[in-house]
C-alpha positions as CSV (number, residue, x, y, z in Angstrom):
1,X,17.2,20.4,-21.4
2,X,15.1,20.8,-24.4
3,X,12.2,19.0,-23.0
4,X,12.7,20.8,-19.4
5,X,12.5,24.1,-21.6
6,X,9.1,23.0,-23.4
7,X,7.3,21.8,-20.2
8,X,8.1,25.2,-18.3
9,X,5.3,26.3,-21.2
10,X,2.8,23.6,-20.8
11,X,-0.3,24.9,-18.9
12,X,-1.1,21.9,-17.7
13,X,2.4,21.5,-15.2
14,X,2.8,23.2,-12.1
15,X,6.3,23.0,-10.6
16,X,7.0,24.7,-8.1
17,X,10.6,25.6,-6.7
18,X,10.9,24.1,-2.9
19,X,11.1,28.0,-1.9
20,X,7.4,28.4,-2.8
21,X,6.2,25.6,-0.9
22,X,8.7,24.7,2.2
23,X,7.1,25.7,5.3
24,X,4.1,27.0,3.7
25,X,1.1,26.6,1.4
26,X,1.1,27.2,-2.2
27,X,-1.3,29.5,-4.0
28,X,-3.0,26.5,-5.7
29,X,-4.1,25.3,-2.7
30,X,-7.7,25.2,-2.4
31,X,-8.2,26.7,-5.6
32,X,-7.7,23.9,-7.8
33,X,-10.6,23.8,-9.1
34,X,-11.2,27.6,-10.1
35,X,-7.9,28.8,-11.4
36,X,-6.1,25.5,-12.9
37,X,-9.3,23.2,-13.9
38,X,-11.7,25.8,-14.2
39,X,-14.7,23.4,-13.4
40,X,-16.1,22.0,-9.6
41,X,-15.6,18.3,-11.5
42,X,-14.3,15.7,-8.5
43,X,-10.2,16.0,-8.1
44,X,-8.2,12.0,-8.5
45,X,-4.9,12.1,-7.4
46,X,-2.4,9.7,-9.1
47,X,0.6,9.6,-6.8
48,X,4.2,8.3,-8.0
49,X,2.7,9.4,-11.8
50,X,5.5,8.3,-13.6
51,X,5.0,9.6,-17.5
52,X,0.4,9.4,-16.6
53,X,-0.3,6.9,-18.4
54,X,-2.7,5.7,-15.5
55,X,-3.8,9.4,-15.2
56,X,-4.0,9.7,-18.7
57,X,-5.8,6.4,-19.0
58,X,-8.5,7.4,-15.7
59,X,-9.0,11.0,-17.7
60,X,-10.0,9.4,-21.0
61,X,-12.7,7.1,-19.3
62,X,-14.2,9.4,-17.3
63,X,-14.0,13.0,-18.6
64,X,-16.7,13.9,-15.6
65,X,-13.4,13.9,-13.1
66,X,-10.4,15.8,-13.6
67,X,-7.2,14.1,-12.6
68,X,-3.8,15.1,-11.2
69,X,-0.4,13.5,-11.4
70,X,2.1,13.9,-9.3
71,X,6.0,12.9,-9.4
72,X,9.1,14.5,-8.9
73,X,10.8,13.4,-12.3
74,X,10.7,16.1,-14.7
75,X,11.5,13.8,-17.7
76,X,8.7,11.5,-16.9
77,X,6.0,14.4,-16.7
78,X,7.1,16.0,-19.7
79,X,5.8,12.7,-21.5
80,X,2.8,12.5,-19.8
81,X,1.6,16.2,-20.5
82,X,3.1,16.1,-23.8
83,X,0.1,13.5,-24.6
84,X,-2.6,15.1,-22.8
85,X,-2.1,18.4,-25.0
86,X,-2.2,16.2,-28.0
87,X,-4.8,14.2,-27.1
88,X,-6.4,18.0,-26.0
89,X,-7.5,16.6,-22.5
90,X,-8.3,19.5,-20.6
91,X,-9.1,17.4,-17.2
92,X,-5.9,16.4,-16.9
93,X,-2.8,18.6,-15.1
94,X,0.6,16.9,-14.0
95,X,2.4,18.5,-10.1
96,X,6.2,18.3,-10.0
97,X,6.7,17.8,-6.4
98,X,7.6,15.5,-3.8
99,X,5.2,13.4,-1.9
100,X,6.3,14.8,0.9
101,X,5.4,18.0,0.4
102,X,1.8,17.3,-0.7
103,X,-0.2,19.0,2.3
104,X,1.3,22.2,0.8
105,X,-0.9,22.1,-1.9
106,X,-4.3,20.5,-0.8
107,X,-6.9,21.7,1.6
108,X,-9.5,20.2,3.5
109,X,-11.7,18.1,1.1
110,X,-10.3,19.4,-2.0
111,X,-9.6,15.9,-3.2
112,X,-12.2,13.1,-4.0
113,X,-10.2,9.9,-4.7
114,X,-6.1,9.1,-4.8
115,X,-4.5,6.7,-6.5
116,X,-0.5,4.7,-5.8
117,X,0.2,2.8,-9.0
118,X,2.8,0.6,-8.4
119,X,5.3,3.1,-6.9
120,X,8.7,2.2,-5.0
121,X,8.4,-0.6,-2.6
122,X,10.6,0.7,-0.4
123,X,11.7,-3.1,0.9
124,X,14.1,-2.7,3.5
125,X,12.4,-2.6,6.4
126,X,14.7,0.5,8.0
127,X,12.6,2.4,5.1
128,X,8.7,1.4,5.8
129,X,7.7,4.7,6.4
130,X,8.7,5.5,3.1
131,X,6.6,3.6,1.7
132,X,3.3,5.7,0.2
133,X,0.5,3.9,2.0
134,X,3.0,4.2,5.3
135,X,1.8,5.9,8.7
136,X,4.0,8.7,7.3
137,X,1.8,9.7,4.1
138,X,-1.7,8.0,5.3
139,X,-2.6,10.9,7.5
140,X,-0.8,13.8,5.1
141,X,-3.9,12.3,2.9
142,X,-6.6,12.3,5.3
143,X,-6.1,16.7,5.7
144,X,-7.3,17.2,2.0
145,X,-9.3,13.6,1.1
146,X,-13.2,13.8,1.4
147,X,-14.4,11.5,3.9
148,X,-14.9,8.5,2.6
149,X,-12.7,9.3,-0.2
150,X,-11.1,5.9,-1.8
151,X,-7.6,5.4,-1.9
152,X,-6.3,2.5,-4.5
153,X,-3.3,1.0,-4.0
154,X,-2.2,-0.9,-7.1
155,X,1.2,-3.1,-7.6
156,X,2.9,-5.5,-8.5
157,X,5.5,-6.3,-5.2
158,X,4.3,-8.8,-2.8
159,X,6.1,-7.4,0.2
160,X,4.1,-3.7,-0.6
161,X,0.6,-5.4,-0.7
162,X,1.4,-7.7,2.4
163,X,2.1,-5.0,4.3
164,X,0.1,-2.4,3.0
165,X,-3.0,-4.6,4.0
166,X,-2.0,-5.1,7.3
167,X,-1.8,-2.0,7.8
168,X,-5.6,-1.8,6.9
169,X,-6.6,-4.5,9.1
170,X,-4.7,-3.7,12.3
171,X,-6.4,0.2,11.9
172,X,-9.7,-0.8,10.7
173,X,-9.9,0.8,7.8
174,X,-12.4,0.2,5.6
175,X,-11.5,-2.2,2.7
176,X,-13.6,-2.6,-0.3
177,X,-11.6,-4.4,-2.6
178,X,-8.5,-6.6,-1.8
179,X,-6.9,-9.3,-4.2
180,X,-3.4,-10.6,-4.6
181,X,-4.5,-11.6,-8.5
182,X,-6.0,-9.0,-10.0
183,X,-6.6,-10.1,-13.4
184,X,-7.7,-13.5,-12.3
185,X,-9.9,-12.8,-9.5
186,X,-12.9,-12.2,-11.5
187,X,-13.2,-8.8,-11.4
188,X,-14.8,-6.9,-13.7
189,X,-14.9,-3.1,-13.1
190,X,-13.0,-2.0,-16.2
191,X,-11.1,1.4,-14.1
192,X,-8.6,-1.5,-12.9
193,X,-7.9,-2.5,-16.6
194,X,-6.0,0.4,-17.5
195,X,-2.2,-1.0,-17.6
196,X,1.1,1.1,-17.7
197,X,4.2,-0.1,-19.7
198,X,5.1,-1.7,-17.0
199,X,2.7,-3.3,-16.2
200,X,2.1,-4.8,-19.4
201,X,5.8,-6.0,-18.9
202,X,4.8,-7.7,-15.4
203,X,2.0,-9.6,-16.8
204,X,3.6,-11.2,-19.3
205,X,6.6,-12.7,-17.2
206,X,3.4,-14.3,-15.0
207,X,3.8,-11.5,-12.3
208,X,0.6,-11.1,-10.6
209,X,-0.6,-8.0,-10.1
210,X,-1.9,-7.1,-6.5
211,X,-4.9,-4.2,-5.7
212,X,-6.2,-2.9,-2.5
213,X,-9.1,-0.5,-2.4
214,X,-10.0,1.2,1.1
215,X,-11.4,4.5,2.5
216,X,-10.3,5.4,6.4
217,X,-13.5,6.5,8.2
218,X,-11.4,7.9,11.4
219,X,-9.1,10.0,12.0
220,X,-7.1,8.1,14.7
221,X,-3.0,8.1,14.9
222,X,-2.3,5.5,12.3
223,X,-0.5,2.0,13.7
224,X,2.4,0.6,11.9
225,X,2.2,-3.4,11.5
226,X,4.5,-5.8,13.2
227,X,7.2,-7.6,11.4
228,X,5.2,-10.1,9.5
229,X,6.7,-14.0,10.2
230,X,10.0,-13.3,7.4
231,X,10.9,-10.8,9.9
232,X,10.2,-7.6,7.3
233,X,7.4,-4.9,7.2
């Protein structure tokens, strides 16, 4: 409660109550840029966020962006902003929301690049669509990503990646990166060597991490994939 209580005075948190944004836009929306970053620097969504340490980790590298996380767990956002006022990153804010409700906040073109760092796999097959790079979310994105904007998928569940990138072949989407060994494919561009906790904890048991990079240049109704030959999504 004490940490709920602090991070209702962090001015870097927006959360707002499910009144403010169910069935309509919230006041942000649009105006990102003027009344919470107060700069026209390129928006980078981090989706899932966790406690930011990837959005902390994008912000410190490249203070020319600002950068967003989103999650809907308050104790996990508290950390994350906690760190950005200490280390006094000012491109960095933190939404407590759910996914679901992110087209409430966004509008046309308002966001340059989104990131889904290794979020909830959602494996049964009954729940694809809740998956973050599902038919569901994919075209909630496309109302506020620039076109061509890049959205990263990075992760370390085989099942996710699988059927994330079949998703990306079967509705031509545009892939630009795609490896199921990250850290041994020989790749170089240092933005995919920020590691959470996690992460970290992956890599040493000899999980591989898996990373798919892609932009959607249409705006065509997106295609689930087929059940894949082990009979799950």
């Amino acid at each position: 409660m004490e940490r709920f209580a602090e991070m209702a005075t962090f001015t870097n948190v927006v959360q707002p109550s499910l009144d403010e944004i169910k069935d309509k836009d919230y006041p942000l929306k649009g105006n990102w840029s003027t009344d919470f970053f107060k700069n026209n620097k390129p928006i980078v969504l981090e989706l899932g966020c966790g406690k930011g340490e990837y959005t902390l980790g994008l912000a410190k590298k490249y203070p020319e962006k600002n950068f967003l996380g989103i999650d809907i767990k308050g104790a996990r956002i508290w950390g994350g902003a906690k760190q950005a006022k200490k280390d006094s990153l000012t491109n960095v804010g933190f939404l407590r929301t759910r996914i679901e409700f992110i087209s409430a906040f966004f509008k046309k073109d308002e966001v340059s690049e989104i990131w889904i760092t290794f979020p909830d796999p959602q494996e049964k097959r009954s729940r694809a669509k809740k998956r973050l790079t599902s038919s569901k979310f994919l075209p909630n994105y496309l109302k506020f990503i620039k076109p061509g904007g890049i959205i990263h998928l990075k992760t370390d569940n085989s099942l996710l990646y699988d059927y994330t990138n079949r998703l990306a072949v079967l509705n031509e989407f545009v892939i630009l990166l795609n490896t199921n060994d990250l850290y041994n494919s020989g790749q170089t561009d240092d933005i995919l060597e920020i590691k959470t906790f996690y992460e970290s904890q992956y890599l040493s048991m000899g999980v591989p991490i898996k990373y798919i990079r892609f932009t959607i240049p249409h705006l065509n109704p997106i295609i689930e994939p087929p059940e894949n030959e082990k009979g799950v999504s």
